[in-house]
C-alpha positions in Angstrom: -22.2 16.6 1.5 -19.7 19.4 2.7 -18.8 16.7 5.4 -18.1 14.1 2.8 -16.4 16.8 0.6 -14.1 18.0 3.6 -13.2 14.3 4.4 -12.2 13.3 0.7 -9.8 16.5 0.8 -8.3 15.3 4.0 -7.8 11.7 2.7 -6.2 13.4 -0.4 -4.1 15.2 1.6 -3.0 12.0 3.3 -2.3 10.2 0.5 -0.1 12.7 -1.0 2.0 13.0 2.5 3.1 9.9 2.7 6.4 8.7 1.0 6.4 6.0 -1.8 9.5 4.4 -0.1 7.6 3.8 3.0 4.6 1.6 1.2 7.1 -1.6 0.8 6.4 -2.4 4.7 2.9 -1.5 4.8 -0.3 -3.9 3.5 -2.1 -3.5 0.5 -4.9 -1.4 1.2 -2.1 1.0 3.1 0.0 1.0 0.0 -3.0 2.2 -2.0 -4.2 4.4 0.5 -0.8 5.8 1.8 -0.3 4.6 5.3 -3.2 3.0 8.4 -4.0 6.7 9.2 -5.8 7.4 6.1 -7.6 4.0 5.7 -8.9 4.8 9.4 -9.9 8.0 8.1 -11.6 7.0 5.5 -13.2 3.3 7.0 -14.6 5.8 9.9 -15.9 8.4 7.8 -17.8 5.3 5.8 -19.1 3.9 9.2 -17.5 0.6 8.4 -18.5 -1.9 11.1 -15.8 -4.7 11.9 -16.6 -8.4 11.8 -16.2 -10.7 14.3 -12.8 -12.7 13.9 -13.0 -16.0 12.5 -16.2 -15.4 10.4 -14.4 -15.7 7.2 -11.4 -17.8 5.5 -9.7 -15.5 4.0 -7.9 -16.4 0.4 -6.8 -14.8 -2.8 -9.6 -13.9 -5.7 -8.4 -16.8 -7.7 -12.4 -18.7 -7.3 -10.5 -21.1 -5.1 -13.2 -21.8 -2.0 -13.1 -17.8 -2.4 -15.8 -16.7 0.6 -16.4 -20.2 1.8 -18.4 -19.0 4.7 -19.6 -16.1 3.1 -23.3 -15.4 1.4 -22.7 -13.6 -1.9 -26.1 -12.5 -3.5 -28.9 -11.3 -1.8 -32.5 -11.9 -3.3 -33.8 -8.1 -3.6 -31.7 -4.9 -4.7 -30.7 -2.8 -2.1 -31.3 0.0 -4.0 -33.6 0.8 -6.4 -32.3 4.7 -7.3 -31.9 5.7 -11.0 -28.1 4.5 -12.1 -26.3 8.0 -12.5 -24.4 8.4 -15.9 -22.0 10.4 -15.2 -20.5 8.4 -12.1 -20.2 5.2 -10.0 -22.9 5.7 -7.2 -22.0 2.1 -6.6 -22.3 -0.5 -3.6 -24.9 1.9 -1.9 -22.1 5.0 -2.2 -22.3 8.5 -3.5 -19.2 9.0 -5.6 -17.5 12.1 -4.7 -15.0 13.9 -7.6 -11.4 14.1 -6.7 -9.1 16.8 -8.9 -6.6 13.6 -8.6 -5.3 11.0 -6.2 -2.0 8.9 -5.3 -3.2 6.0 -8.0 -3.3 8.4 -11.3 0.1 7.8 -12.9 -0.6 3.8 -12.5 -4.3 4.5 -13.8 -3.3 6.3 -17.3 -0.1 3.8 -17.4 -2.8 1.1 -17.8 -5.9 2.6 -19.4 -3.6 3.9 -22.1 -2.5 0.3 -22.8 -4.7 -1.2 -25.3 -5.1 -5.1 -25.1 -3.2 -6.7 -28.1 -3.0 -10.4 -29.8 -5.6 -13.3 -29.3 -7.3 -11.4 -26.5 -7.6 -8.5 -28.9 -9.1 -10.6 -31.7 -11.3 -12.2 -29.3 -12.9 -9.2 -27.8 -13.1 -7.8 -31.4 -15.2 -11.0 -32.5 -18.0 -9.9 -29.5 -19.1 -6.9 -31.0 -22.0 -7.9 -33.0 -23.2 -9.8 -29.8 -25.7 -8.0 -27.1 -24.2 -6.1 -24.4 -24.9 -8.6 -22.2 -23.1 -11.3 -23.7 -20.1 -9.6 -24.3 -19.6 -8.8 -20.4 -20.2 -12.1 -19.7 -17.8 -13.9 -22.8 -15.1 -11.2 -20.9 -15.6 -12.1 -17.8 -15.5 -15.7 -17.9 -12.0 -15.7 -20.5 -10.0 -13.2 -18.3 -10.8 -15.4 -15.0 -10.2 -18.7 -16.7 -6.9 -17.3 -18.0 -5.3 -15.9 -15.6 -4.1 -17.3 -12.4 -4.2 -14.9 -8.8 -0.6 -14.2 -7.4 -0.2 -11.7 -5.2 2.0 -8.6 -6.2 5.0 -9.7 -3.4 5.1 -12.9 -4.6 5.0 -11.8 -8.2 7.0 -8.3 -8.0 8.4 -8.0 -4.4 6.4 -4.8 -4.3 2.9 -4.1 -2.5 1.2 -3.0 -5.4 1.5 -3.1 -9.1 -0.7 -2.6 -11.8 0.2 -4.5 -14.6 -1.0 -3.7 -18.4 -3.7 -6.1 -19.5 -1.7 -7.6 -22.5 1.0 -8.3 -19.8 -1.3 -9.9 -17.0 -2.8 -12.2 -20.0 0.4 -12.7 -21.9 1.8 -14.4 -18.6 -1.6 -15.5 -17.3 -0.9 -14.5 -13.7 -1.9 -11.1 -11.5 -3.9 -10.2 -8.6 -7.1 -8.7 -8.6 -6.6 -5.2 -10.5 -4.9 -7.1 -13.0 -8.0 -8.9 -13.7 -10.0 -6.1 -13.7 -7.8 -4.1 -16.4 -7.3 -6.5 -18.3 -11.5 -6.9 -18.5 -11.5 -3.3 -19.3 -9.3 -2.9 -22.0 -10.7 -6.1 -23.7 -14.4 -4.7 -23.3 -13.4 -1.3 -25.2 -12.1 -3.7 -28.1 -15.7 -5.1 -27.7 -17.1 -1.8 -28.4 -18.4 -1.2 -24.7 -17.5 2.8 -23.9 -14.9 4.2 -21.6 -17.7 6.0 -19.7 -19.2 3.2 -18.6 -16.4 0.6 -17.4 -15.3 1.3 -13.9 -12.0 0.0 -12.1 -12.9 0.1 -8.6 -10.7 -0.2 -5.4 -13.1 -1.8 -2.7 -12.8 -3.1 0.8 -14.2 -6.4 1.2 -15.9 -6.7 4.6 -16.3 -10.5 4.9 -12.5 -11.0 4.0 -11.5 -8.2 5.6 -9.2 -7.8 2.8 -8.7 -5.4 -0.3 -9.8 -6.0 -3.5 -10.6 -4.6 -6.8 -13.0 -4.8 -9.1 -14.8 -3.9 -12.8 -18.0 -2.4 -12.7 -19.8 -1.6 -15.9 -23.4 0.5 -16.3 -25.4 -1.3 -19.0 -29.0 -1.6 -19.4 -30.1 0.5 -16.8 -27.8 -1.6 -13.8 -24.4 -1.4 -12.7 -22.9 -4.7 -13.1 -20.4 -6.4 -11.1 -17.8 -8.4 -12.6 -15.9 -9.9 -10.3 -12.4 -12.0 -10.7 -13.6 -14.4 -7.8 -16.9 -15.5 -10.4 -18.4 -16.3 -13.2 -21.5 -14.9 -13.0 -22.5 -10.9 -13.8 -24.1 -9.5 -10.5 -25.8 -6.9 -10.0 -23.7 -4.3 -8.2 -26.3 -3.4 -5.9 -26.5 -6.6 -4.4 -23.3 -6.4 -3.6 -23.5 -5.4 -0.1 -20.1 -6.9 1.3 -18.0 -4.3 -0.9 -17.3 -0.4 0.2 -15.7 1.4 -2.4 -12.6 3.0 -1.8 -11.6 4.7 -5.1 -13.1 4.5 -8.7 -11.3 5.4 -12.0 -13.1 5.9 -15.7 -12.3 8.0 -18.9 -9.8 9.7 -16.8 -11.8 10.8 -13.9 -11.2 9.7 -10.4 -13.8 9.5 -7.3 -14.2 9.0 -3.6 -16.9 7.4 -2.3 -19.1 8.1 1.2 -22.7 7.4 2.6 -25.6 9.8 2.5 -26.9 9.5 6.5 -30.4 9.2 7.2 -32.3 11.2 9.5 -34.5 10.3 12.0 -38.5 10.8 11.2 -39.4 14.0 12.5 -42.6 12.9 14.5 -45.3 16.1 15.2 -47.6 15.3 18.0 -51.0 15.9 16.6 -53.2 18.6 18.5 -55.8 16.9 20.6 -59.0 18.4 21.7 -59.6 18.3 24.7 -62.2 15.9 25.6 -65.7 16.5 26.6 -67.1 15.7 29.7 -70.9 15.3 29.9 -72.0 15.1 33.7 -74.9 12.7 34.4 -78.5 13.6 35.1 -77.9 13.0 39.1 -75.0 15.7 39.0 -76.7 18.0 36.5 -79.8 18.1 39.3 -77.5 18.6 42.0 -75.4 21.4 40.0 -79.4 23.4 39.5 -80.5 22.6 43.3 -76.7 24.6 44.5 -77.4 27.3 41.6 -80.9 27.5 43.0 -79.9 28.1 46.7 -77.2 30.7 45.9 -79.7 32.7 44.7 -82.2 32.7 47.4 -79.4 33.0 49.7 -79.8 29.8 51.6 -77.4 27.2 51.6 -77.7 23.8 51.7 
């Protein structure tokens, strides 16, 4: 863990070196990450294995043949730990604290923004309904509403986050936008701030970055997802590696617990026992009996 520790302060350190005026020429992932250096940093601290080229298609989160040649549930958990409540140990990751990162001012800009209008009165209606229900009514009415458009299309900027009454009031964003706006409209359905999760995550079939609502209810941490309509079980899940998660104004890290080896012990053996056959045992007396007598044979 002191590995994993040092590591997250040296991406932090990272992040904060590089300047916001550079991030226009750089992707995504760099923008969010502050520059190639720290994404390798933090891809080979993850162990990250590429993927052959051509073994996706890749395309926005818009549901649009997203993952055409990809296989997106798996029939068995990965994991079957006990959920942690106090943080994301999503995707098959430990989430490691961080006193703050590059992303906080854009975080509490858009957590702080409360959803507002028919999106407000619709999330209010879900209250009375099972958890359940509510994740999936919230789910399904942010991704039929709003329409994937990539920030430098939208904003001539890498990366903005937009506020969730924005992103649905003009019913285009990319795919933080979805994911905020599913979290503010879940707190107006009465789900707690503890337990929604806007998470930053590479996706390894894609290639590509991507973000992403997770929410712990029931026992699970469950996916939702801007490219379906269907909750899935985050541990299933195995194409995504967090980068960053934000809730309730904490922020995390995320790295891999390696396993060790099995130590093997060799087993002490006892020697085995020889038993010598009647023909050698008669031979062995005869030599004994001749020593004695002084003759030899």
């Amino acid at each position: 863990m002191e590995k994993l520790a040092s590591a997250s302060l040296a991406l932090t350190l990272s992040l904060a070196a590089c300047p916001s005026a550079a991030l226009a020429q750089f992707s995504k992932s760099e923008a969010i990450l502050g520059a190639p250096s720290a994404l390798s940093l933090l891809v080979a601290q993850q162990n990250g294995a590429p993927l052959a080229p051509g073994a996706y298609r890749p395309s926005g989160p818009s549901g649009n043949g997203l993952l055409t040649n990809a296989v997106l549930t798996y029939p068995t958990p990965a994991s079957s730990s006990p959920i942690a409540l106090d943080r994301p140990n999503i995707f098959g990751s430990v989430a490691l604290a961080l006193p703050h990162s590059p992303l906080d001012y854009r975080w509490r800009k858009v957590s702080r923004a409360a959803v507002g209008g028919a999106p407000a009165a619709y999330a209010s209606g879900l209250r009375h309904r099972p958890l359940l229900d509510r994740l999936e009514a919230v789910n399904r009415y942010v991704n039929a509403r709003v329409t994937f458009v990539d920030d430098r299309r939208q904003f001539h900027t890498a990366d903005l986050w937009s506020a969730a009454s924005d992103t649905l009031r003009s019913g285009r964003g990319d795919c933080e936008d979805y994911a905020i706006a599913k979290y503010q409209m879940l707190r107006r359905a009465g789900v707690s701030d503890r337990d929604l999760y806007l998470v930053i995550v590479k996706d390894l079939v894609r290639r590509a970055d991507h973000a992403v609502l997770v929410v712990r209810a029931e026992g699970r941490m469950l996916l939702l997802d801007s490219g379906a309509d269907e909750i899935a079980d985050a541990a299933n899940a195995q194409d995504y590696r967090p980068v960053l998660s934000f809730a309730a104004g904490k922020v995390w890290t995320h790295g891999y617990q390696r396993s060790q080896p099995p130590l093997t012990i060799a087993q002490a053996m006892p020697a085995p026992i020889i038993i010598a056959s009647l023909d050698d045992q008669r031979s062995r007396n005869a030599s004994l009996r001749a020593l004695s007598t002084g003759f030899s044979r």
